[in-house]
C-alpha positions as CSV (number, residue, x, y, z in Angstrom):
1,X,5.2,19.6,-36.6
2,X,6.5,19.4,-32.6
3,X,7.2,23.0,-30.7
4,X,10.6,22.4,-31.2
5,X,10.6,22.9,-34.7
6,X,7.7,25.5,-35.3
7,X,9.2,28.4,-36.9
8,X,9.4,31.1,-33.8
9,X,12.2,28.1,-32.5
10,X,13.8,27.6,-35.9
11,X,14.6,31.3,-36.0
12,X,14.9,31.8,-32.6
13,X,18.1,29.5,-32.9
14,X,18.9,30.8,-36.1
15,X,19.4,34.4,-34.5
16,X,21.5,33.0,-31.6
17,X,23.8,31.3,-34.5
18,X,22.6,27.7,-33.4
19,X,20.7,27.1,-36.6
20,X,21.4,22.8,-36.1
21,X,19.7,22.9,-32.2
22,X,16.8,23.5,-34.0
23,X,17.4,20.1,-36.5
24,X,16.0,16.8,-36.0
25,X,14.9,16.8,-32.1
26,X,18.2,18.2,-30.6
27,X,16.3,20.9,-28.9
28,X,13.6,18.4,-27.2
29,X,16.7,15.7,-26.1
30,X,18.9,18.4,-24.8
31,X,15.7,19.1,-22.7
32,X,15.2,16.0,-21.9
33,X,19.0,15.2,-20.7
34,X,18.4,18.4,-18.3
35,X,15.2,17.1,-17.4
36,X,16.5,13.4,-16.8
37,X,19.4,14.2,-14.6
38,X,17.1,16.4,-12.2
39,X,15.4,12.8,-12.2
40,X,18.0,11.1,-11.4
41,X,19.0,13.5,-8.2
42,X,15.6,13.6,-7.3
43,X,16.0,9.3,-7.5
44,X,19.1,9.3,-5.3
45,X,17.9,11.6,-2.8
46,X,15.3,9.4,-2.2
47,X,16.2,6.1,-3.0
48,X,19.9,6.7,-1.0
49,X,18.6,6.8,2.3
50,X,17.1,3.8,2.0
51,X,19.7,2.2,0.4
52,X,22.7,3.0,3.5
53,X,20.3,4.1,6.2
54,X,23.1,3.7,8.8
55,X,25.8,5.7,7.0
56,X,23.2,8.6,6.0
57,X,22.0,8.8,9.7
58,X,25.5,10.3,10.4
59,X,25.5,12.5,6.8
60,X,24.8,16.1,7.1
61,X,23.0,18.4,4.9
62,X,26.2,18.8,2.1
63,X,27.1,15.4,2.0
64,X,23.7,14.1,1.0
65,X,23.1,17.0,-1.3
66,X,27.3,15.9,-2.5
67,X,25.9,12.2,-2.5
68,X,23.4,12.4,-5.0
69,X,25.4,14.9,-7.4
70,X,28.3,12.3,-7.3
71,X,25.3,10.0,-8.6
72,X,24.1,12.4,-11.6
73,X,27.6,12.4,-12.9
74,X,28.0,9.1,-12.7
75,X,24.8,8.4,-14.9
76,X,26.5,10.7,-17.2
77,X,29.5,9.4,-17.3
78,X,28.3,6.1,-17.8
79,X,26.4,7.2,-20.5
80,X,28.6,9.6,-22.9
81,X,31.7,7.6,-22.5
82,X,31.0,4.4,-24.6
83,X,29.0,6.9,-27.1
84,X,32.3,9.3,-27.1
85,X,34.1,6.3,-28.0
86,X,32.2,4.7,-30.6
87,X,32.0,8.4,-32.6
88,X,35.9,8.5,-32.2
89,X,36.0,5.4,-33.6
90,X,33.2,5.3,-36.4
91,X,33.0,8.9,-36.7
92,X,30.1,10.0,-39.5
93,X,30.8,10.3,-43.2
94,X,30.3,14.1,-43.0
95,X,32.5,15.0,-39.9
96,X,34.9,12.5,-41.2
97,X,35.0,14.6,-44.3
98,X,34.9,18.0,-42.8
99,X,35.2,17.4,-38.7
100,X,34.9,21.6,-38.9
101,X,32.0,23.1,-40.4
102,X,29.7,20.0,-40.3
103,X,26.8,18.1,-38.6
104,X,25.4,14.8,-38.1
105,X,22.4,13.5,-36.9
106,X,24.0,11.2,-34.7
107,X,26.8,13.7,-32.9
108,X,24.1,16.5,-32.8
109,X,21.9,13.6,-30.0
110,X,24.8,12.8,-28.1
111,X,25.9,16.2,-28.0
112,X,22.1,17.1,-27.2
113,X,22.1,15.0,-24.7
114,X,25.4,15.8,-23.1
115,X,24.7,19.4,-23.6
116,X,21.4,19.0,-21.2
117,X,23.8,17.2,-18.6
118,X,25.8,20.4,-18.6
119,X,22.9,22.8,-18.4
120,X,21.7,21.0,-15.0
121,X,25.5,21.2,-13.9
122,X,25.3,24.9,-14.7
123,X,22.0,25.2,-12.6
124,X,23.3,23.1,-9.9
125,X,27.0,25.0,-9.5
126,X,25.1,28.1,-9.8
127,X,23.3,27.3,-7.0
128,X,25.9,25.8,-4.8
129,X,28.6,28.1,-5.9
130,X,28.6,29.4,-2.0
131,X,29.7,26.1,-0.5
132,X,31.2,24.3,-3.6
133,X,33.3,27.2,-5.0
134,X,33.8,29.1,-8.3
135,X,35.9,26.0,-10.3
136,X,32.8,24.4,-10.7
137,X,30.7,27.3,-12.6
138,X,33.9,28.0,-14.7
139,X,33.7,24.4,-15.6
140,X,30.1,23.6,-16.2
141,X,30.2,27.3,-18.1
142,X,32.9,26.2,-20.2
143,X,30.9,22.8,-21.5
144,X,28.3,24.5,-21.8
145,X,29.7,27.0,-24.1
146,X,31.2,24.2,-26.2
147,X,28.1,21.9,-26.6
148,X,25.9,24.8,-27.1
149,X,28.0,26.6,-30.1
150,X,28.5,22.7,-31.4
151,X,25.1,23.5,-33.3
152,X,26.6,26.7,-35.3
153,X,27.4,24.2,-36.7
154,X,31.4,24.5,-35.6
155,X,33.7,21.2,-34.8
156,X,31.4,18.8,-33.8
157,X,33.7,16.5,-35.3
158,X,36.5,16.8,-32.7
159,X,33.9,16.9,-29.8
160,X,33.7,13.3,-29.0
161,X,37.6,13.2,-28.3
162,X,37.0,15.6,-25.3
163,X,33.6,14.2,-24.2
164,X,35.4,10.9,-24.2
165,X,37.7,13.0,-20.5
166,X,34.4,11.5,-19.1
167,X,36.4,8.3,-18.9
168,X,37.7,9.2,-15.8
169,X,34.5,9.9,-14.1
170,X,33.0,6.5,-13.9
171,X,36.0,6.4,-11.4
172,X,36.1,9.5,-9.2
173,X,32.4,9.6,-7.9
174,X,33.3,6.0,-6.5
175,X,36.4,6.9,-4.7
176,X,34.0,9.2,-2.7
177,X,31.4,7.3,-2.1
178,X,34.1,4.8,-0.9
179,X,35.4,8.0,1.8
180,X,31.6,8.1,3.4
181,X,30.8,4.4,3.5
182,X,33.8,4.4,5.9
183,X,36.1,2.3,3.7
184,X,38.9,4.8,3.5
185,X,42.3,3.4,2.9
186,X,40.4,0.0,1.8
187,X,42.6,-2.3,-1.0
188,X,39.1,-1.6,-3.2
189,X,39.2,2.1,-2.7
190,X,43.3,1.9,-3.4
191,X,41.9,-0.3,-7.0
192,X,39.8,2.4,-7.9
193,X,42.0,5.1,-7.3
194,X,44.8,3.8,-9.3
195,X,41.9,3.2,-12.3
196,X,40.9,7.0,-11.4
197,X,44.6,8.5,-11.6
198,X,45.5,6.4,-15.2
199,X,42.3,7.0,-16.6
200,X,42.4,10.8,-15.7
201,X,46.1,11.3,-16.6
202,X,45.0,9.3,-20.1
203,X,42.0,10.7,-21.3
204,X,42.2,14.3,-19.8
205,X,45.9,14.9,-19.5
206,X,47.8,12.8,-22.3
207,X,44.7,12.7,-24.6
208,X,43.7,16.0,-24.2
209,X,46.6,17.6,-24.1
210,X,47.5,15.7,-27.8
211,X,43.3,16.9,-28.4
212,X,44.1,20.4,-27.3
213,X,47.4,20.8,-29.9
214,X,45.0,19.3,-32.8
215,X,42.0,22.1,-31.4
216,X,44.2,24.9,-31.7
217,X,45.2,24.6,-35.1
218,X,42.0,23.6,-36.5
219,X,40.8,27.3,-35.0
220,X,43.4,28.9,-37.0
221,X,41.0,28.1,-40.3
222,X,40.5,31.5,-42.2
223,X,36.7,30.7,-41.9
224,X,36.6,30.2,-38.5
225,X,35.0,34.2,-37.0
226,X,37.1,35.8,-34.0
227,X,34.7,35.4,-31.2
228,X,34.5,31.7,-31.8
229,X,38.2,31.3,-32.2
230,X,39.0,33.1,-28.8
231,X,35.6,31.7,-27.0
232,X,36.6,28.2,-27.5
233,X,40.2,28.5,-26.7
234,X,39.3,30.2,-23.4
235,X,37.0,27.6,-22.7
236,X,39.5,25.0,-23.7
237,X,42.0,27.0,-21.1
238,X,40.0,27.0,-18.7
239,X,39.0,23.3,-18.9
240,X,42.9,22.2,-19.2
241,X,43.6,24.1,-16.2
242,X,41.0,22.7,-14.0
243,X,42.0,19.2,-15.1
244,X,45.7,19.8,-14.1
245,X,44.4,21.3,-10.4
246,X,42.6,18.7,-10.0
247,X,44.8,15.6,-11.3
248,X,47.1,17.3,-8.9
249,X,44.2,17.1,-5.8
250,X,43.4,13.4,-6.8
251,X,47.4,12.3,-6.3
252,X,47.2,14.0,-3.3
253,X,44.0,12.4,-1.7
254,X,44.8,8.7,-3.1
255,X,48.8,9.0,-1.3
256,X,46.4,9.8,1.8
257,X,44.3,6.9,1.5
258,X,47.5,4.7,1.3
259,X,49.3,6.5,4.3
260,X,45.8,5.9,6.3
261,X,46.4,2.3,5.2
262,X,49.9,1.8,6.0
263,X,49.4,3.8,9.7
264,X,46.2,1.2,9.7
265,X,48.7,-1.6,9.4
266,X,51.8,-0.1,11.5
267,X,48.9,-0.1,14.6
268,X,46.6,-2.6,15.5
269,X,44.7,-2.5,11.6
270,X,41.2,-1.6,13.4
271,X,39.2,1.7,14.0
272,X,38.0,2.2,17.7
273,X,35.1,1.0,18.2
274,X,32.0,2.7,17.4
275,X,34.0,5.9,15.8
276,X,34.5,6.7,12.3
277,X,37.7,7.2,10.8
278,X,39.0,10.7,9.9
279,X,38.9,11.8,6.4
């Protein structure tokens, strides 16, 4: 018997209605995933400066800090989007069967897992809420919620199609990093962006949007209690409205990569000397 399955944890979870955080070793990887992604900022604020020592000799403090959480949710992103695809695709037997009111070992680890990506998002916006701005709590709160009451054990068998909105991040954190390696405008940068806008409009918008319709009416089940009804369609709100802000914010800054590129071309194609471009 581990700590994360001695009795004072089983019934702690059991009293905060999470009875299936306490099965196999969710508990210890959704510690883990928190643990791992502080590991991998910790690895990216060291390694980075190495890595571009000319570009971060002009970074300030934010856009390091910026720099290495574009990296965490990267790893992520890397990481829960082929497992969000293959449980869409060969869901389990149980969650096929009921996708409602059951659990699987294998969703409960990815969702583990997942789930300790969003607890160090939560730690991080908290933190940064200052400089990076409310949206950001809202939306690490709003996973959080979702990945955390997954273990009542309540629709873990609809939660890989909105994990799977991850798709698009593989592409966004690029496009930035793209901005501050002074590549702005660049045909790679305009390649990525078009991946980022059809992959965000797909997964978050079109797919979500059809996920969203399917969620609501699956919370509508008589067994379903109030609170989690109305918590997870807020959260679901709140996520849908964040995606539309920013789909909106990520047409606007790829049109202004293209105009930088077309002004590029209408001139003489070249930066001055010695001067970075304006963002």
């Amino acid at each position: 018997m581990s700590f994360f399955n001695t009795p004072a944890v089983v019934e702690t979870c059991k009293l905060l209605h999470v009875p299936y955080l306490a099965a196999d070793s969710n508990l210890a990887l959704l510690l883990f995933g928190c643990t791992f992604f502080f590991a991998m900022q910790w690895a990216s604020h060291s390694l980075s400066p190495h890595l571009f020592p000319h570009h971060f000799a002009t970074f300030n403090r934010k856009t390091r800090c910026d720099w290495d959480l574009h990296f965490t949710g990267w790893i992520h992103a890397l990481i829960s989007t082929p497992a969000s695809l293959y449980l869409i695709l060969h869901p389990s037997p149980a969650l096929a069967a009921d996708p409602i009111f059951s659990y699987a070992s294998l969703e409960g680890a990815v969702f583990a897992f997942s789930g300790g990506y969003f607890a160090y998002d939560l730690l991080i916006s908290l933190w940064l809420v200052r400089t990076h701005g409310v949206p950001f709590v809202i939306h690490a709160s709003a996973c959080c919620f979702i990945f955390f009451k997954a273990f009542t054990p309540i629709l873990m068998g609809v939660g890989p199609n909105f994990l799977v909105w991850e798709f698009s991040t593989i592409f966004l954190h690029p496009h930035w990093w793209l901005d501050k390696l002074n590549v702005t405008g660049s045909v790679l940068q305009l390649v990525n962006g078009a991946f980022l806008l059809l992959s965000f409009f797909g997964a978050r918008i079109a797919w979500g949007g059809y996920m969203t319709y399917v969620l609501w009416h699956l919370l509508d089940n008589p067994r379903m209690s109030p609170s989690l009804r109305w918590g997870f369609r807020a959260a679901n709100i709140a996520l849908n409205v964040l995606n539309w802000s920013w789909f909106r914010l990520m047409i606007l800054s790829v049109l202004s990569r293209l105009k930088k590129r077309e002004d590029g071309k209408a001139g003489d194609g070249t930066a001055e000397p010695g001067k970075k471009k304006e963002l």
